[in-house]
C-alpha positions in Angstrom: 74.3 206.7 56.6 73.5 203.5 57.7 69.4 201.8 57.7 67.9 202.0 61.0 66.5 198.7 60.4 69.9 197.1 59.6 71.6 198.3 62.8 68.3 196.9 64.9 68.5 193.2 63.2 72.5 193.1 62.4 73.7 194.5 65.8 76.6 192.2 66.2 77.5 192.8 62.4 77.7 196.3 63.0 79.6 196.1 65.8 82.0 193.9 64.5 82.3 196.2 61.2 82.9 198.7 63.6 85.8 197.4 65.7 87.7 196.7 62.5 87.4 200.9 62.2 88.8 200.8 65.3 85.7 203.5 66.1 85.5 204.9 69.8 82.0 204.0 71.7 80.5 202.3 69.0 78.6 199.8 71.2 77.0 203.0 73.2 76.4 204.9 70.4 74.0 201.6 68.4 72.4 201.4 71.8 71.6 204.1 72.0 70.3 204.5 68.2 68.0 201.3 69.2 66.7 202.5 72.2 66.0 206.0 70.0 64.4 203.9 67.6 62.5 202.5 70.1 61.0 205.5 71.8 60.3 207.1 68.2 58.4 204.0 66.9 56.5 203.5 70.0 55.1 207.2 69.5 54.5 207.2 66.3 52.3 204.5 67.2 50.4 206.0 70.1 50.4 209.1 67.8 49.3 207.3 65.2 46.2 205.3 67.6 44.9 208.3 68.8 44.7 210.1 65.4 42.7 207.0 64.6 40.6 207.5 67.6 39.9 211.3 66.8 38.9 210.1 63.7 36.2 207.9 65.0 34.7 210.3 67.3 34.8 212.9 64.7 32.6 210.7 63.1 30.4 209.9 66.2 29.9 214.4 66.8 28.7 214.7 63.5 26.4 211.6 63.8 24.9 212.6 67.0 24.7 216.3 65.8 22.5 214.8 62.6 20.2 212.8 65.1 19.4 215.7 67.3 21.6 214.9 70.3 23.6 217.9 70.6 24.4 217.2 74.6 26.1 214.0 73.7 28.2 215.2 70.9 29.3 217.9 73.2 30.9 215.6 75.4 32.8 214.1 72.5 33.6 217.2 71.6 35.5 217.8 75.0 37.3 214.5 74.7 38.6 215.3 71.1 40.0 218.8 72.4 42.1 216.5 75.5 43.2 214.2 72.3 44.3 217.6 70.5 46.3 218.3 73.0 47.9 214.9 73.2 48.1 214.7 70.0 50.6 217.9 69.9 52.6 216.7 72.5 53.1 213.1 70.8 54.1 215.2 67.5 56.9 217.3 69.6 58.2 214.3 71.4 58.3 212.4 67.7 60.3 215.1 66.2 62.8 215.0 68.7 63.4 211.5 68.7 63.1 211.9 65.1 66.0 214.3 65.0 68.1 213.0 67.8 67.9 209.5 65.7 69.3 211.3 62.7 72.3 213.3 64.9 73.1 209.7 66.0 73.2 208.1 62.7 75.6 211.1 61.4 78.0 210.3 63.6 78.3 206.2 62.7 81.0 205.2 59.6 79.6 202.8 56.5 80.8 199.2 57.8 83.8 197.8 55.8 83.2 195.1 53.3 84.2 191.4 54.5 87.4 191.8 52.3 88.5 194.6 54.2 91.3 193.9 56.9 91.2 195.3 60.7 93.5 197.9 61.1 94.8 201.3 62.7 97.3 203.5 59.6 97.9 203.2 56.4 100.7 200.8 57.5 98.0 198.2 57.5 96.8 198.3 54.1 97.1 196.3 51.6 99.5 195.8 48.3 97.5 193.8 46.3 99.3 195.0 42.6 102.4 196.2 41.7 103.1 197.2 37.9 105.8 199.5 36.3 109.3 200.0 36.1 110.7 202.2 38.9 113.3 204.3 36.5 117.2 204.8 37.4 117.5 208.6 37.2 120.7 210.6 36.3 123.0 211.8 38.6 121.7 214.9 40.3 118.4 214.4 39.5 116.2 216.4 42.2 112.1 216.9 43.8 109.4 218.4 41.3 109.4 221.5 43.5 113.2 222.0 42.2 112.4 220.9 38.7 109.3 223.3 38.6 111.9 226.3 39.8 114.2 225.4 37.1 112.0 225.5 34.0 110.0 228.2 35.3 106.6 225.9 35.3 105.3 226.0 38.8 105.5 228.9 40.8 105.1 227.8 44.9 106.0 231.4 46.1 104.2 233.6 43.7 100.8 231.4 44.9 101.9 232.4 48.6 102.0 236.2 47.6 98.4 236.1 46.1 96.8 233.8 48.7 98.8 232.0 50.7 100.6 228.6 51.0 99.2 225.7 48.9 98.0 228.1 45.9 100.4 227.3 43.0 100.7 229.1 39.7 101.3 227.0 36.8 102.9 229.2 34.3 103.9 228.5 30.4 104.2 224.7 30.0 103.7 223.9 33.6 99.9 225.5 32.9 99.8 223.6 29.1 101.1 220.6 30.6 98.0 220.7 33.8 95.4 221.2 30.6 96.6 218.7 29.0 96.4 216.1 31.7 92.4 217.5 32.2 91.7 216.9 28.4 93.3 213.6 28.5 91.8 212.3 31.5 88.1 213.7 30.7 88.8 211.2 26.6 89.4 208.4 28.4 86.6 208.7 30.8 84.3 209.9 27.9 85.3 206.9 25.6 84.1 204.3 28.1 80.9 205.5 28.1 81.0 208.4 31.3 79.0 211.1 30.0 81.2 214.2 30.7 79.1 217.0 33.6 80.0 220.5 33.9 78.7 221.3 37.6 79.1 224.2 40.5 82.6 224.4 42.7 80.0 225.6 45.7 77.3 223.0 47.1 74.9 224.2 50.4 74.7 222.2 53.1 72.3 219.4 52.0 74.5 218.4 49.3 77.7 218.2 52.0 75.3 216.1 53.9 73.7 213.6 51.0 77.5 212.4 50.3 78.8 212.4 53.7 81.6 215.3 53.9 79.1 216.6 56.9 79.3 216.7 59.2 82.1 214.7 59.0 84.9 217.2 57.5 83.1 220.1 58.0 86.5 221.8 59.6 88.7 220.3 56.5 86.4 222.6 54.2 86.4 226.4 53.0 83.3 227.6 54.0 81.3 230.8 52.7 79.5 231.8 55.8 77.5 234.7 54.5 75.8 232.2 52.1 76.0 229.3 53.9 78.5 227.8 50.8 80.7 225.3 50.9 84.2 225.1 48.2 83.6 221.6 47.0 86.8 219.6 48.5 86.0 216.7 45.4 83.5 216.8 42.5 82.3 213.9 43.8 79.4 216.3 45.8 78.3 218.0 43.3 78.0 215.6 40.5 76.4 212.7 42.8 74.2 215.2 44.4 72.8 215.5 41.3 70.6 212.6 42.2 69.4 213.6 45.4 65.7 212.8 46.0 65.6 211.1 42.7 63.6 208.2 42.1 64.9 206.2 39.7 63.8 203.3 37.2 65.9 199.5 37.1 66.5 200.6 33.3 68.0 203.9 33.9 71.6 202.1 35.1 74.1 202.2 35.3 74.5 205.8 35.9 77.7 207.2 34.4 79.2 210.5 34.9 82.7 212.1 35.0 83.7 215.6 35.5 86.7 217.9 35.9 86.6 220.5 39.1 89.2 222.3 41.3 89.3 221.0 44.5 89.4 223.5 47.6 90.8 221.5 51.5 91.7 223.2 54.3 94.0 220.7 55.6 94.3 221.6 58.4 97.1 220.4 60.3 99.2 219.4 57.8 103.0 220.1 57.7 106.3 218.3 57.0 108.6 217.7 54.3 105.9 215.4 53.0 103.6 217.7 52.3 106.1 220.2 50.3 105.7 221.3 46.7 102.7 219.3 45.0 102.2 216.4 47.7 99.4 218.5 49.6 97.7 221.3 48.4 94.9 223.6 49.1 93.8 224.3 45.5 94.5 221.7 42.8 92.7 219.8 39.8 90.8 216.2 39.8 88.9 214.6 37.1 86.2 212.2 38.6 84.1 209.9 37.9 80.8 208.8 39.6 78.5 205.9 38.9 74.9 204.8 40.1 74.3 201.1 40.3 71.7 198.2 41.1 73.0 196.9 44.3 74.0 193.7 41.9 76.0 195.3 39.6 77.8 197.4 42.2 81.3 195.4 42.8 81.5 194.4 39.6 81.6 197.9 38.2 84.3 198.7 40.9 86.2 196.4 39.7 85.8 198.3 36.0 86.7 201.6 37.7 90.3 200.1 39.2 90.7 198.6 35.6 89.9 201.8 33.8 92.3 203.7 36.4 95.1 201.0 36.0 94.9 201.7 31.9 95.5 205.7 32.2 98.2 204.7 34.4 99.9 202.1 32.1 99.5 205.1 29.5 101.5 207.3 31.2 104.3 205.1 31.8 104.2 206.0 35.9 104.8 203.0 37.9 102.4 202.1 40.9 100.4 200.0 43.1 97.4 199.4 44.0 96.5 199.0 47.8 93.1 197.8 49.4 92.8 199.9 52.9 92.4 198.6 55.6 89.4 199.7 58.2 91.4 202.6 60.3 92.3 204.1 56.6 89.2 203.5 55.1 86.8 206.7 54.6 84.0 207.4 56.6 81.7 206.8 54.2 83.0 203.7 51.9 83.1 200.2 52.4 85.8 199.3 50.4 88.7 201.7 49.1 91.3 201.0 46.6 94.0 203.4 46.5 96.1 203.7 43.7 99.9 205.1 44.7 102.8 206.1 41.8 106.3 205.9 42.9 108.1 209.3 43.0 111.9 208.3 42.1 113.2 211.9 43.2 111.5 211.6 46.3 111.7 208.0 47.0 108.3 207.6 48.1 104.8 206.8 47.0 101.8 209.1 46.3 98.7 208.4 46.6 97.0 209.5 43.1 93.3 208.4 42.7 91.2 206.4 45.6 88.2 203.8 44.0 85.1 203.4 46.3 81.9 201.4 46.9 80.0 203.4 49.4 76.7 200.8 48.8 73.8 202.2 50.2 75.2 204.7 52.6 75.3 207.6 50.4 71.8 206.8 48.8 70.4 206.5 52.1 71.6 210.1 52.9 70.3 211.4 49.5 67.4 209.4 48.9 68.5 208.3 46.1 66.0 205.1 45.3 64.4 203.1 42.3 61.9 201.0 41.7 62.5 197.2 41.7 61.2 194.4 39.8 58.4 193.9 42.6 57.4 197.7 42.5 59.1 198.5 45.7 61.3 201.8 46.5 64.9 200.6 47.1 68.3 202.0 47.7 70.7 202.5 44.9 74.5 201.9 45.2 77.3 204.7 44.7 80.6 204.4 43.5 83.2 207.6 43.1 87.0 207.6 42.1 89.5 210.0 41.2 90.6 209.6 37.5 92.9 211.4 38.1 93.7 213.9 40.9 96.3 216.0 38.9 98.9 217.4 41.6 100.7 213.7 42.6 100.7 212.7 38.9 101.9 215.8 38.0 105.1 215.3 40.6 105.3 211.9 39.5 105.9 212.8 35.5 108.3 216.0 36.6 110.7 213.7 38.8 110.3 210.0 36.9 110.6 212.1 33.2 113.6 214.0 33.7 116.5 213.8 31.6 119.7 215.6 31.6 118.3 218.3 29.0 114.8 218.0 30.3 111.7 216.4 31.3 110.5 214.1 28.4 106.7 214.2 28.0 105.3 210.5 28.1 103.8 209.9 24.3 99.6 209.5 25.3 100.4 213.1 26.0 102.4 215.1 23.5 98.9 214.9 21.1 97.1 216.9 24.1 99.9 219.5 25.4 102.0 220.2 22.0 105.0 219.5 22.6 107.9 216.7 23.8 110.0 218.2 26.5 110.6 220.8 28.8 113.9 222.0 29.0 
């Protein structure tokens, strides 16, 4: 979430961040985080002056008490029991303004980065690369959900039978081929330097909080309400919560992790011939990767993420894009997004595959995630997360750009990792 202290001296910055979100009362809602603010400092500093005071008089009682003036320290004595009681009330009223301050902040997006461009849909992004050959298929070539019927790889309706829509069972090489893509991603993060993190698919509810899913997309997430659980929608939680209320040291980054996880989202509202097959699922596979950063360093290694992203791509022969999105699109959390998109030839349409971000500070803030600078001060870290890669859309993408008359051809980074060359 955002600093207190940057929303009271960068209003107008906020605001104008805000507007290119296109977010709903967001001049109310930072006036009314200042005035909080306001109310909470002030009594922390009454609170804080009469502590100070009962302090002093303790002082005084005991003095008087030593010189044999028992009469006089009584009536301190009285005085300190009316600062008691003042004293509670100040530390009630500070808690709630405490709290209510923190309920605000929730509710208030990371501000987009300069380079981001006002906008409402994910019409208003931005292409800013384009690489790859979009193939010419054969005659009657069809959608992965077809193909997956075909060679018996994917099974849509025998997922619906054990759990319901979205639940797909890859079967034979549809499963070999899904492992392989795993194992494949996890070497290339691993041979850059991302140290590889096996981690829980459940997080509580701080961890939802120290990245930002809540409350934010608290109804997009399966939620285990006898233990207060929550199915991780990314492994970005678990594996960035790892540093929660860490303090760190300048020579500790960057901070490198990757890890593979199933994804659980509710998605709640979703339906259409754009979300058939493998476009939107409920269950599926991502391989991330997560990196802690001096604030310095912090664009600079986003850049090396969308490089390192572009190279898996380039590997697998898919061709895609690269968009920056725009505010409406961006997520609540980020300040800059890159999404990476692969062009699916059956379906004559792009899917979105991996998304690249630079939250800054926001998550930190939430997490408490700090280090100690050069002047031996506490400051914020940066986080950075990105799919590399989320496995269902690449998946489609290989099934419909690969196939052949007698089959789909496996692209050659792979055939090492799965065993064989086609499926036919």
């Amino acid at each position: 979430m955002l600093q207190v202290a940057f929303i009271r001296e960068n209003k107008n910055q906020v605001l104008e961040g805000l507007a290119k979100r296109n977010f709903k009362n967001a001049e109310e809602i930072i006036n009314q985080v200042i005035k909080t603010d306001e109310n909470r400092r002030s009594t922390q500093t009454e609170l804080d002056n009469i502590l100070s005071e009962s302090n002093k008089l303790s002082k005084e009682i005991g003095n008087l008490f030593k010189n044999g003036e028992p009469q006089k320290a009584g009536i301190l004595k009285e005085k300190t029991v009316q600062l008691k009681e003042k004293t509670k009330g100040l530390t009630e009223d500070l808690g709630q303004f405490s709290n209510d301050l923190t309920e605000l902040l929730y509710q208030i997006p990371n501000i987009p980065h300069d380079s981001v461009v006002a906008g409402t849909t994910e019409e208003d992004n931005e292409i800013i690369f384009e690489e790859g050959v979009i193939p010419t298929l054969h005659e009657g070539a069809i959608p992965h959900w077809e193909l997956a019927k075909k060679y018996d790889i994917i099974d849509f309706e025998l997922g619906n039978k054990i759990t319901g829509a979205g639940f797909p069972v890859y079967k034979g090489k549809g499963a070999r081929l899904q492992r392989a893509l795993i194992n494949y991603f996890l070497d290339k993060n691993t041979e850059v330097g991302y140290t590889e993190m096996q981690v829980p698919y459940l997080v509580n509810e701080e961890s939802g909080k120290g990245t930002g899913q809540l409350p934010d997309k608290e109804g997009q997430m399966y939620h285990c309400g006898v233990d207060n659980l929550y199915l991780i929608p990314t492994g970005e939680i678990p594996v960035t919560n790892i540093y929660r209320d860490v303090l760190l040291k300048e020579s500790d980054f960057p901070i490198t992790n990757t890890a593979y996880t199933p994804c659980f989202r509710r998605e709640a509202g979703s339906y259409g011939a754009h979300v058939r097959g493998l476009n939107r699922l409920h269950q599926f596979d991502k391989v991330e990767i997560v990196r802690i950063e001096h604030p310095s360093n912090s664009y600079k290694a986003l850049d090396g993420m969308v490089e390192h992203v572009k190279g898996i791509l380039q590997e697998l022969e898919l061709p895609y894009r690269i968009l920056r999105l725009c505010g409406g699109d961006v997520g609540f959390t980020a300040t800059l997004t890159f999404d990476f998109e692969v062009f699916s030839t059956a379906q004559d349409r792009w899917l979105e595959v991996s998304s690249v971000s630079n939250f800054e500070t926001f998550q930190a803030n939430r997490l408490k995630l700090r280090f100690k600078n050069e002047a031996g001060k506490n400051e914020l870290a940066h986080t950075l997360n990105g799919s590399s890669l989320a496995l269902p859309r690449v998946l489609a993408g290989l099934l419909e750009n690969c196939q052949t008359p007698e089959g789909i051809k496996i692209p050659k980074v792979l055939i090492p990792y799965c065993g064989f060359e086609m499926i036919s």
